[in-house]
ZAKE-112945 format. One record per residue (C-alpha): residue number from 0; x, y, z. Coordinates in Angstrom, 1 decimal. Layout:
+------+--------+--------+--------+
: resi :      X :      Y :      Z :
+------+--------+--------+--------+
:  NUM :      X :      Y :      Z :
...
+------+--------+--------+--------+
# end
This chain:
+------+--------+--------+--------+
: resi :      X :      Y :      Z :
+------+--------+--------+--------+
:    0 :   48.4 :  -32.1 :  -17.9 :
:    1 :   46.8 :  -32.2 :  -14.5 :
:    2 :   42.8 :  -32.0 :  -15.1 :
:    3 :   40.5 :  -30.4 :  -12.8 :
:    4 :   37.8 :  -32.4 :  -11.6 :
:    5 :   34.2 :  -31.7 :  -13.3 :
:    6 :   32.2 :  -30.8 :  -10.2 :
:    7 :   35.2 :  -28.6 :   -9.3 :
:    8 :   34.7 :  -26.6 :  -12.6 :
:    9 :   30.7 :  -26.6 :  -11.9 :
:   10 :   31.4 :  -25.1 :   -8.6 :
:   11 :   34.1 :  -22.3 :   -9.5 :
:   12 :   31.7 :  -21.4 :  -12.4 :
:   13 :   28.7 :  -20.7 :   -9.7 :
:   14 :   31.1 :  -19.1 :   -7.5 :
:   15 :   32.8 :  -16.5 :  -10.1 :
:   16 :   28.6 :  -15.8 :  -11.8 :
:   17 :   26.6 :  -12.6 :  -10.7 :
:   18 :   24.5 :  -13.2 :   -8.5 :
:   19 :   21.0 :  -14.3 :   -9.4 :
:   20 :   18.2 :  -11.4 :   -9.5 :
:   21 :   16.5 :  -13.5 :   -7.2 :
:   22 :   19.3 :  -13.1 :   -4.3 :
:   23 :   20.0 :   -9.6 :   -5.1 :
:   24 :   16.6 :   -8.6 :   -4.9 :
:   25 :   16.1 :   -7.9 :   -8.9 :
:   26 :   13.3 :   -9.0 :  -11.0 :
:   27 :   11.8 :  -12.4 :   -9.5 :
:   28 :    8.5 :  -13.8 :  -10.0 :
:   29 :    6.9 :  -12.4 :   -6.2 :
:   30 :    4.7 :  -15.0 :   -3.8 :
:   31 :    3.5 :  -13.8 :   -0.5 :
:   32 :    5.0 :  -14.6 :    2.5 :
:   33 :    3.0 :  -16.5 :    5.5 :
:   34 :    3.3 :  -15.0 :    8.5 :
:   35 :    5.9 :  -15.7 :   10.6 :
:   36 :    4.3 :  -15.8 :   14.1 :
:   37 :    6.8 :  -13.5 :   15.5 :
:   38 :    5.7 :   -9.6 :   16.6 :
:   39 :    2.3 :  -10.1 :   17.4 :
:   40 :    2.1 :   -7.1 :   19.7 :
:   41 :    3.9 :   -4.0 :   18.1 :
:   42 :    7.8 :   -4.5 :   19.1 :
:   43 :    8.8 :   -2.1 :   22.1 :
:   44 :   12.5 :   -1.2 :   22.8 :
:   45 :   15.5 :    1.3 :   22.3 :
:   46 :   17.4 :    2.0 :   19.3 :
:   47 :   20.8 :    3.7 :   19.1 :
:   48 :   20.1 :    6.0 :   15.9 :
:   49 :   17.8 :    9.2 :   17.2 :
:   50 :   20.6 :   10.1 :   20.2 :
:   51 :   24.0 :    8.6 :   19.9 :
:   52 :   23.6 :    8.1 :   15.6 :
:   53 :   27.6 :    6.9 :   14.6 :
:   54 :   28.7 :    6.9 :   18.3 :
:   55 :   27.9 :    2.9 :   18.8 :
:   56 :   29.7 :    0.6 :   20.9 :
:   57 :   29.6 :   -2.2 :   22.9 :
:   58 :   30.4 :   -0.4 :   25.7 :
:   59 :   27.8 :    2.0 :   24.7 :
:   60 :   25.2 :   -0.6 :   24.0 :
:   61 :   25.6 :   -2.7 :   27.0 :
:   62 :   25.1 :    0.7 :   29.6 :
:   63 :   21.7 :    1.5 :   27.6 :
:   64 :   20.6 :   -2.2 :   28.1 :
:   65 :   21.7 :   -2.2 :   31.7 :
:   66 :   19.4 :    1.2 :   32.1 :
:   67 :   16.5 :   -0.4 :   30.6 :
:   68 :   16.6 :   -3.0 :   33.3 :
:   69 :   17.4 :   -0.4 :   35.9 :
:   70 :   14.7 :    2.4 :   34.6 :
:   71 :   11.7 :   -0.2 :   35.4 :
:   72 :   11.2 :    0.1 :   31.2 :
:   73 :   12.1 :   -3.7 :   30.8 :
:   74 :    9.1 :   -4.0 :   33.8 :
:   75 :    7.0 :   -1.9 :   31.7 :
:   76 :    7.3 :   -4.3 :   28.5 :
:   77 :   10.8 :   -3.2 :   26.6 :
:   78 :   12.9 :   -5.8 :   25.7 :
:   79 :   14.7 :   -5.0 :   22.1 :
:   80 :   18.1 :   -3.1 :   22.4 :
:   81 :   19.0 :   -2.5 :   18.9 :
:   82 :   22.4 :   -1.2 :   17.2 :
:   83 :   21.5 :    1.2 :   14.6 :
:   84 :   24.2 :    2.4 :   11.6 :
:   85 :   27.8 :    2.3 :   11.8 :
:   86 :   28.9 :   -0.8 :   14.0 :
:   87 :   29.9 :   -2.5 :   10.9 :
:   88 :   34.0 :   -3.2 :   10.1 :
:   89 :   33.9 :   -4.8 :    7.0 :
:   90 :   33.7 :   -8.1 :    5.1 :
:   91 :   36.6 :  -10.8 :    5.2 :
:   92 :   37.9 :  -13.2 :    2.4 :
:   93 :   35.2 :  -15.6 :    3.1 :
:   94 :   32.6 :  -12.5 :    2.5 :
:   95 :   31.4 :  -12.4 :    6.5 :
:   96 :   30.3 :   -9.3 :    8.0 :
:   97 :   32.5 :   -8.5 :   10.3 :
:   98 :   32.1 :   -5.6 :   13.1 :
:   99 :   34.6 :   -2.7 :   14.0 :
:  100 :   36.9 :   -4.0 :   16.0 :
:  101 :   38.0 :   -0.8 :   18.0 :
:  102 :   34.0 :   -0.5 :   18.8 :
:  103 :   32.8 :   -3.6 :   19.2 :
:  104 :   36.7 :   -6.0 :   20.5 :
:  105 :   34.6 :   -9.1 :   21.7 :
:  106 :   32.8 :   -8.8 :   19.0 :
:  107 :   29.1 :   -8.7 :   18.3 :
:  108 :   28.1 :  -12.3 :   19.5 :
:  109 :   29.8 :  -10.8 :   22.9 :
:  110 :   26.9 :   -7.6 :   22.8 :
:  111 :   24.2 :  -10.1 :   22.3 :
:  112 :   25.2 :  -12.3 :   24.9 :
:  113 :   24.9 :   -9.3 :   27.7 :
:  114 :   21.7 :   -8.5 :   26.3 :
:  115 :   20.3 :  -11.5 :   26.5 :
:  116 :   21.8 :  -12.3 :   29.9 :
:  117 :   19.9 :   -9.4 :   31.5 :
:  118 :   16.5 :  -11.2 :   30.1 :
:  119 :   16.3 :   -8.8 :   26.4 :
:  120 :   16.5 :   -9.0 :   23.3 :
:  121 :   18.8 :   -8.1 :   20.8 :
:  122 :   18.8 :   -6.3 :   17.4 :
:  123 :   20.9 :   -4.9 :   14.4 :
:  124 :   20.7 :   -2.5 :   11.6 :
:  125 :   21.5 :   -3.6 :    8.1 :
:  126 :   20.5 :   -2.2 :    4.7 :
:  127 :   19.7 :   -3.8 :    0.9 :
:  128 :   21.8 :   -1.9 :   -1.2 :
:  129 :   25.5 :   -1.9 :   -1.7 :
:  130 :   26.5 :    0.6 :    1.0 :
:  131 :   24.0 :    1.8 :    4.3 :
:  132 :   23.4 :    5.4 :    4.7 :
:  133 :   26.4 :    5.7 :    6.5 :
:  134 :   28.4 :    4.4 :    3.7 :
:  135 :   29.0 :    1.0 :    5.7 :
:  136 :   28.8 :   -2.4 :    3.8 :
:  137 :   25.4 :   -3.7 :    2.7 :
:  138 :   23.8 :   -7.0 :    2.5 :
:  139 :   22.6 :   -6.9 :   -1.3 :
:  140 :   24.1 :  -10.3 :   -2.5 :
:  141 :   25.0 :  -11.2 :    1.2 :
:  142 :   21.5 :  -11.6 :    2.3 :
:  143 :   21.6 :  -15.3 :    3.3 :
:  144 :   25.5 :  -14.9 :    4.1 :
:  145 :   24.5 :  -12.1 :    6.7 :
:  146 :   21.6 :  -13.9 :    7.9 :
:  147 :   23.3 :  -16.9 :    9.2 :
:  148 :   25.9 :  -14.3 :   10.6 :
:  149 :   23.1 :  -13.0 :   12.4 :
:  150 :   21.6 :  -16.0 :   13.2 :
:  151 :   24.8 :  -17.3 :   14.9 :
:  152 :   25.2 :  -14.0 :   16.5 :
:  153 :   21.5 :  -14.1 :   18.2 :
:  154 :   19.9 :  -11.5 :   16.9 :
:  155 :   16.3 :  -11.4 :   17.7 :
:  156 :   15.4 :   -8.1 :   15.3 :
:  157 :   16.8 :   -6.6 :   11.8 :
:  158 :   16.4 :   -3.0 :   10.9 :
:  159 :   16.8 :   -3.4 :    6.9 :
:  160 :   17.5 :    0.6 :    6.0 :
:  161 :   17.2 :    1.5 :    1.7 :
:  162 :   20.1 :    3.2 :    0.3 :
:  163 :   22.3 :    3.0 :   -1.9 :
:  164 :   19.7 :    0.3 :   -3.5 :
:  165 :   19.8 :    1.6 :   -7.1 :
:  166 :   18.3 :   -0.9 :   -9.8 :
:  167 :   16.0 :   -2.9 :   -7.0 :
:  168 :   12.6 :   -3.3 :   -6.7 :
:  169 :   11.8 :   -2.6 :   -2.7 :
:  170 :    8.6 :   -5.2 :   -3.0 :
:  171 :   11.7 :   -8.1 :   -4.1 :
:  172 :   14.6 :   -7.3 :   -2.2 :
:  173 :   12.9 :   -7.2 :    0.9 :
:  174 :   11.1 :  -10.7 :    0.7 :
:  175 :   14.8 :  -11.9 :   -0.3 :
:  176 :   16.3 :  -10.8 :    2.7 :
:  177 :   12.9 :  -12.3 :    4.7 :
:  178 :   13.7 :  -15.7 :    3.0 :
:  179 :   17.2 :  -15.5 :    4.5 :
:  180 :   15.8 :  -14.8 :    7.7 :
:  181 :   13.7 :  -17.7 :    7.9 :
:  182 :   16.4 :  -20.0 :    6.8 :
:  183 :   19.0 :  -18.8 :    8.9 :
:  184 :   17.2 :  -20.8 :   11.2 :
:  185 :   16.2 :  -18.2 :   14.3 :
:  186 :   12.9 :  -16.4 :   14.5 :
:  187 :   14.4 :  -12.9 :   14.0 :
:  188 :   11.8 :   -9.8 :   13.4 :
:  189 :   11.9 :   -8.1 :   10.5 :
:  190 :   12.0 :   -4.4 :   10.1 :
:  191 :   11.6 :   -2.7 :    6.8 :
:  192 :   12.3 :    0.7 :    5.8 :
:  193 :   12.1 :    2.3 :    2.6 :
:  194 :   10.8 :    5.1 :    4.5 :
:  195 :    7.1 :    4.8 :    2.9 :
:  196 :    8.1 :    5.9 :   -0.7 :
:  197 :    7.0 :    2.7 :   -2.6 :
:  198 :    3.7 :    2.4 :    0.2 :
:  199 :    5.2 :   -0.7 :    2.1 :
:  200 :    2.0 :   -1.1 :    3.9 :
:  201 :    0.1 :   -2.4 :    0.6 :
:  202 :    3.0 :   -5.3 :    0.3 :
:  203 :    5.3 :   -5.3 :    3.7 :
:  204 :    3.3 :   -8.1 :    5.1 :
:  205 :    3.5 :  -10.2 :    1.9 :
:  206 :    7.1 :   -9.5 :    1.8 :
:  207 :    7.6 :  -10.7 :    5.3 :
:  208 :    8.0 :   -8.1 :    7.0 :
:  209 :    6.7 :   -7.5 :   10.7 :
:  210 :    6.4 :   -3.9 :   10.6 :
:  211 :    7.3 :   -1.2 :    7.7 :
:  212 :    8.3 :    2.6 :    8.0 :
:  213 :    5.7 :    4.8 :    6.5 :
:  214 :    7.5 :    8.2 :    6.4 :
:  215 :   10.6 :    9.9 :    6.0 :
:  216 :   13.1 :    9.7 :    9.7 :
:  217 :   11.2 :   11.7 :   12.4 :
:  218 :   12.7 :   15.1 :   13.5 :
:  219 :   12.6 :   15.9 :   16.7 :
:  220 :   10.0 :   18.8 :   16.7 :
:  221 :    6.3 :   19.3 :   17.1 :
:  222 :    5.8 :   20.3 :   13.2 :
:  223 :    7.7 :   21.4 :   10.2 :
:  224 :   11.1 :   19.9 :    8.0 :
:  225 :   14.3 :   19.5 :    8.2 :
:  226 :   16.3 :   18.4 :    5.5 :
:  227 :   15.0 :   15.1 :    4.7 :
:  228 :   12.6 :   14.4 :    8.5 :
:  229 :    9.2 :   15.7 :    9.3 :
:  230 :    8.4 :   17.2 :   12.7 :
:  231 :    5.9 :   14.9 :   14.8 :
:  232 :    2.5 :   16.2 :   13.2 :
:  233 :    3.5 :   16.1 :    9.9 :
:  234 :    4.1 :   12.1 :   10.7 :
:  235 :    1.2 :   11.5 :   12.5 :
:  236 :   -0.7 :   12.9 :    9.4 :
:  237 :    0.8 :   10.5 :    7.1 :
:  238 :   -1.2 :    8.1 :    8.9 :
:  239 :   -4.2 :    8.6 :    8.3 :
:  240 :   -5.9 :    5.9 :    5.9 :
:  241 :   -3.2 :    3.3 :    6.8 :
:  242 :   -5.2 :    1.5 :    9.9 :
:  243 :   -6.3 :   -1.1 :    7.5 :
:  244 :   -3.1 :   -2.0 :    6.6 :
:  245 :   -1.8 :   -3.1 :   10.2 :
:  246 :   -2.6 :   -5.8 :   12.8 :
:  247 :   -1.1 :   -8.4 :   15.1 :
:  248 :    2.3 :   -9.3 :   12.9 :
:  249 :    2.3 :   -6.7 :   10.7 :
:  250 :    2.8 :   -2.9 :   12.0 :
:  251 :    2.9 :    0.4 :   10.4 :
:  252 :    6.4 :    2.0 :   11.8 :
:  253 :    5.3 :    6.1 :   11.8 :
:  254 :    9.3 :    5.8 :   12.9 :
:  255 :   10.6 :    5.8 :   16.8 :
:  256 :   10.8 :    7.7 :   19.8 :
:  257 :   11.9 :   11.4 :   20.1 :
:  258 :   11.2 :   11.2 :   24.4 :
:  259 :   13.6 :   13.0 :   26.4 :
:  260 :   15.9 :   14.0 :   23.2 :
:  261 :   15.5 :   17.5 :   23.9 :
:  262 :   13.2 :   19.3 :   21.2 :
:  263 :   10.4 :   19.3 :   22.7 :
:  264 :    8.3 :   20.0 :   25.8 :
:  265 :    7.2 :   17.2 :   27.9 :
:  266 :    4.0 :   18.0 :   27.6 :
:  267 :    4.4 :   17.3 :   23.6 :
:  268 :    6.9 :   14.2 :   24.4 :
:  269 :    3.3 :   12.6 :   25.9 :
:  270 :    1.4 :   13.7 :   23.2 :
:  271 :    3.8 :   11.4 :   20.8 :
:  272 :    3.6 :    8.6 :   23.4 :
:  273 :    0.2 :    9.4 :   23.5 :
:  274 :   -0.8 :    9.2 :   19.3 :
:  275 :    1.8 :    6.5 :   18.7 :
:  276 :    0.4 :    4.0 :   21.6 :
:  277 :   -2.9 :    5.0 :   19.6 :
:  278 :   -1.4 :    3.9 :   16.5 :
:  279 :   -0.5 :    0.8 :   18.1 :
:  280 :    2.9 :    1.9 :   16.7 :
:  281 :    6.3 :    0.0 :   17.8 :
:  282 :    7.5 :    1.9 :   20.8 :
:  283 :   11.2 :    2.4 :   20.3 :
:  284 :   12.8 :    4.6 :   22.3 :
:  285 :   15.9 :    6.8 :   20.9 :
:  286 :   16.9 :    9.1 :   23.9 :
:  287 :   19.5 :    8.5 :   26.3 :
:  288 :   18.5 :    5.9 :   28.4 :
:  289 :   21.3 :    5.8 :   31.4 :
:  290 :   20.7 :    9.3 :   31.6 :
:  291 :   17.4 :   10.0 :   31.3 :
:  292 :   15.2 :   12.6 :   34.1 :
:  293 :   12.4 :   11.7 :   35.7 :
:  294 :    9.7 :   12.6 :   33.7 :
:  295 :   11.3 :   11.3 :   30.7 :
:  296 :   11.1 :    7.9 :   32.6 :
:  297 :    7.4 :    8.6 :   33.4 :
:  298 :    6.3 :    9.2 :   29.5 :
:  299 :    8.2 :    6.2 :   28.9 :
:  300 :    7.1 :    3.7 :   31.3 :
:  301 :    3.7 :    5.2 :   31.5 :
:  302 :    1.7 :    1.1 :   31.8 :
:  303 :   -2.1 :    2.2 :   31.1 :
:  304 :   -1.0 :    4.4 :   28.3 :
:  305 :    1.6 :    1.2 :   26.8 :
:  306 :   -1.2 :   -1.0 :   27.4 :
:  307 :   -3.5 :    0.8 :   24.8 :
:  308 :   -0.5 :    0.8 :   22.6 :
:  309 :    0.1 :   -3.5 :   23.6 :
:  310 :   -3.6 :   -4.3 :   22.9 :
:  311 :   -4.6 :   -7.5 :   21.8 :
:  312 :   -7.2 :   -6.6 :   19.2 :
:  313 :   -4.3 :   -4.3 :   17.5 :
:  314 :   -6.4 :   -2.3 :   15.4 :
:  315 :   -4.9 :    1.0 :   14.5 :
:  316 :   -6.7 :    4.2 :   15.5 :
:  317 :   -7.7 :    6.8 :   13.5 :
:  318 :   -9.4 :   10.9 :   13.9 :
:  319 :  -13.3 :   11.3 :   13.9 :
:  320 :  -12.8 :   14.7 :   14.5 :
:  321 :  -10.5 :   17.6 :   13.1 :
:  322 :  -11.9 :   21.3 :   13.6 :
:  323 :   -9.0 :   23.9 :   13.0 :
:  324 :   -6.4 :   22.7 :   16.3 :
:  325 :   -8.4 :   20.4 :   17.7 :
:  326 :   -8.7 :   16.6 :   16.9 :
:  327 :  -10.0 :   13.3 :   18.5 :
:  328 :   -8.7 :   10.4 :   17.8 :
:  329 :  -10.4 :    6.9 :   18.7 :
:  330 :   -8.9 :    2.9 :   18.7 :
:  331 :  -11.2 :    0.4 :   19.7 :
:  332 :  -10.3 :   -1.9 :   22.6 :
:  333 :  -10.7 :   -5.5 :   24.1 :
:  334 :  -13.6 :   -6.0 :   26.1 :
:  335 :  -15.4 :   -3.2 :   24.0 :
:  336 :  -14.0 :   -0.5 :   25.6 :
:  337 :  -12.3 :    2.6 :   23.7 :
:  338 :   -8.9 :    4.9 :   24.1 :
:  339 :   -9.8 :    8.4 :   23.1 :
:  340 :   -6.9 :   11.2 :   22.3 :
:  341 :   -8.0 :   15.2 :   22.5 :
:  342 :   -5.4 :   17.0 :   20.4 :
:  343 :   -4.4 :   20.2 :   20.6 :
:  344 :   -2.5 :   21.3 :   17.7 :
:  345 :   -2.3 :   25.2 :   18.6 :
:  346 :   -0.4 :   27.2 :   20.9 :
:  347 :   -3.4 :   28.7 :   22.8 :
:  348 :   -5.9 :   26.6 :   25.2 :
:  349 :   -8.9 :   24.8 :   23.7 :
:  350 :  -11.9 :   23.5 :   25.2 :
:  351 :  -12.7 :   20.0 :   22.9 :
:  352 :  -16.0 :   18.6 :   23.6 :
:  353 :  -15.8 :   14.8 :   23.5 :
:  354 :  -19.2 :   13.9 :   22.2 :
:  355 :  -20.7 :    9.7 :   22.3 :
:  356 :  -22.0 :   10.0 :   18.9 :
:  357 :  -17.9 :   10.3 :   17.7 :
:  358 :  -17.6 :    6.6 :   19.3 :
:  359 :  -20.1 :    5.3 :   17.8 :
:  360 :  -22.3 :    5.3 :   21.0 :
:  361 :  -26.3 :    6.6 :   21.9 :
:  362 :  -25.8 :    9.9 :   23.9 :
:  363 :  -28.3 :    8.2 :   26.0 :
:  364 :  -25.3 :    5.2 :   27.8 :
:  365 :  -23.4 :    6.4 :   30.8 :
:  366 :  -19.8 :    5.7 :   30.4 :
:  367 :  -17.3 :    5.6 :   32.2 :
:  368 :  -13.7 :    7.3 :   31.7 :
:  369 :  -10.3 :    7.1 :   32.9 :
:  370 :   -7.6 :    9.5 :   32.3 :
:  371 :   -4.4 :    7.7 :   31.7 :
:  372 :   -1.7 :   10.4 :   32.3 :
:  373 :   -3.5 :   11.4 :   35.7 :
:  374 :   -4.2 :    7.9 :   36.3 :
:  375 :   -7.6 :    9.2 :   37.8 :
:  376 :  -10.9 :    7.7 :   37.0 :
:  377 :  -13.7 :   10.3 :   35.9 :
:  378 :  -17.5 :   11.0 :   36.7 :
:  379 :  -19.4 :    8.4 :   35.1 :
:  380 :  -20.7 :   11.0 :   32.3 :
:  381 :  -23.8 :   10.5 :   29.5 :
:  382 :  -24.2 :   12.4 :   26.1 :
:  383 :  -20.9 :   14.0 :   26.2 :
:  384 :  -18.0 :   15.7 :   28.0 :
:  385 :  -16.0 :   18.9 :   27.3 :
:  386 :  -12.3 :   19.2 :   28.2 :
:  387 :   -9.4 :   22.0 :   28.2 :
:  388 :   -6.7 :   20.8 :   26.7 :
:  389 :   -3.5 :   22.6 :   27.2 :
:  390 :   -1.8 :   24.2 :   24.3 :
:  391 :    0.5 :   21.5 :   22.0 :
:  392 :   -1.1 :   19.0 :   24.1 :
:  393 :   -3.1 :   15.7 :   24.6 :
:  394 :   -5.8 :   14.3 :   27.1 :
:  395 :   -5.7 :   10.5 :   26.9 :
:  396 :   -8.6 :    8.6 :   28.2 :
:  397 :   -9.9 :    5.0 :   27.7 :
:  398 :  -13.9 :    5.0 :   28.2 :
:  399 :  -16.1 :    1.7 :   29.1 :
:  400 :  -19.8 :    1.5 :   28.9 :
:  401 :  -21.6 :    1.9 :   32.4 :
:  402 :  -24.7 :   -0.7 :   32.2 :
:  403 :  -27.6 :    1.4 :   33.3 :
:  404 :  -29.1 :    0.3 :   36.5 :
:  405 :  -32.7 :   -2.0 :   36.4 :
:  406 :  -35.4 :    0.5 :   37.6 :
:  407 :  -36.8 :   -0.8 :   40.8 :
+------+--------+--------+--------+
# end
């Protein structure tokens, strides 16, 4: 009787077993992760999900990367084009991801390869559980198998979405799929999203992740619900507190982009730009970029207002003043200087007055201001300045101590 060989048995046993807890993101004893050196300024790019959601392709994909180049927003610092939801076929015998061939016929290596030729970067959505939201296939239990996919593929950035995740621990399944990251062999930024339920910004960064989602998907409205996403100030309020929590490698996602989608006014499209460059929030764009008007492409590519956002010191900014509709809002910068926001939350006019003692400063030091979205450098000013800020609104300014002149 023909005998298999012993090591032949070994391997078919591993093979046919469940998959360790470990791999599946179950019960594992945790460790923290050490930074990765990757996404040391928050990441800045586009992402399919907010405008086009299922309707992905690589036709699709390669016209939005060819507008970033053409819309001056690679100039202005974009460089990650990412596929959300729904490009995903299947998995073959071997267990490979595989993408939808009508969508994507070169394939996905064929995607990356234009992105990358036009000097970008490129990224992909998965998700932990078994299924995505869109009831595509899942990584959990592929997560080093879809890495090296990935990996040979060139992805430069993972969104990692959580449904369909019953029975894992968020904390555990994410630092799985971070292992298979790293060992796939390509730096590759990782994206986390749980959507802030289990508070990813007390254990994201120990999980290896480079940013995390703190709140529900963002709706594309000044305030209020819908269904399961929050209207832009009810995100921006679940960020308070969390400034602690991020810094260069390690981001709190308040979620992307609503600019040029169509809900709003412009005027409230650069209040968002405004409050998530203070944030020093990834910038992600989800509108329409090959399509996109003018002053969509102004918001968007708006360099002193990115630059606040891009700062070096990356420390998050948070209010030192809420009176009814009005708020301020303060990050410190390099070099000692400040951005300042003036929020109007109301639909009426408000006059906000902008006061030295809020930044920390003697009433007594002239400083001097610059407002970013009129690019227009103020009167150097001491003590305080007052300001009307339109209704649903923002003034953004950055302010730098004047040295007072030697007497004599």
């Amino acid at each position: 009787m023909f005998r298999l060989p012993r090591i032949l048995i070994v391997l078919i046993v591993l093979l046919l077993a469940p998959v360790p807890a470990a791999l599946a993101g179950g019960a594992m004893h945790f460790h923290a992760r050490p930074a990765d050196g990757l996404a040391l300024a928050p990441p800045m790019g586009w992402d399919s999900w907010n405008h086009f959601g299922c309707r992905v392709s690589a036709r699709l994909i390669e016209r939005e990367a060819q507008a970033m180049v053409a819309s001056g927003m690679k100039a202005a610092g974009y460089r990650y084009v990412i596929i959300d939801d729904c490009w995903q076929g299947g998995r073959g015998a071997n267990g490979n991801i595989y993408p939808n061939p009508k969508l994507f016929p070169r394939g996905i290596k064929a995607v990356a390869d234009y992105v990358h030729s036009l000097g970008l970067k490129f990224g992909i959505y998965s998700d932990a559980g078994d299924r995505t939201c869109q009831g595509r296939p899942g990584s959990r239990g592929h997560e080093y198998q879809d890495a090296l996919q990935y990996a040979r593929w060139g992805v430069d950035y993972l969104k990692y979405d959580w449904c369909h995740t019953g029975g894992l621990n968020p904390r555990e399944a994410y630092a799985t799929m971070s292992d298979a990251l790293r060992a796939s062999g390509r730096p590759i930024v990782f994206s986390l999203c749980d959507w802030g339920v289990r508070k990813p910004w007390r254990w994201g960064a120990a999980a290896g992740g480079n940013l995390w989602r703190t709140t529900p998907d963002i709706w594309d409205a000044w305030r209020g619900r819908h269904g399961f996403s929050l209207g832009m100030l009810n995100i921006l309020d679940r960020q308070v507190g969390l400034a602690k929590y991020a810094g260069p490698g390690h981001w709190n996602d308040p979620d992307m982009l609503e600019v040029g989608n169509g809900g709003m006014t412009n005027a409230q499209y650069r209040a968002q730009f405004s409050l998530w460059a203070m944030l020093a929030a990834p910038l992600i764009a989800g509108n329409d970029l090959a399509h996109m008007n003018a002053a969509t492409r102004a918001i968007l590519t708006n360099r002193e207002v990115i630059a606040v956002d891009q700062d070096r010191l990356g420390i998050e900014g948070q209010p030192v003043y809420r009176h009814g509709n009005a708020e301020i809002w303060v990050r410190p910068l390099v070099g000692g200087r400040e951005a300042v926001v003036l929020l109007n939350r109301g639909r009426q006019p408000l006059h906000i007055r902008l006061r030295w003692s809020e930044l920390g400063l003697p009433g007594y030091l002239p400083l001097r201001l610059r407002d970013l979205w009129r690019h227009k450098d103020l009167p150097v000013a001491t003590h305080g300045v007052t300001f009307e800020v339109a209704p649903t609104s923002v003034i953004m300014l950055t302010e730098t101590p004047e040295q007072p002149r030697t007497p004599g």
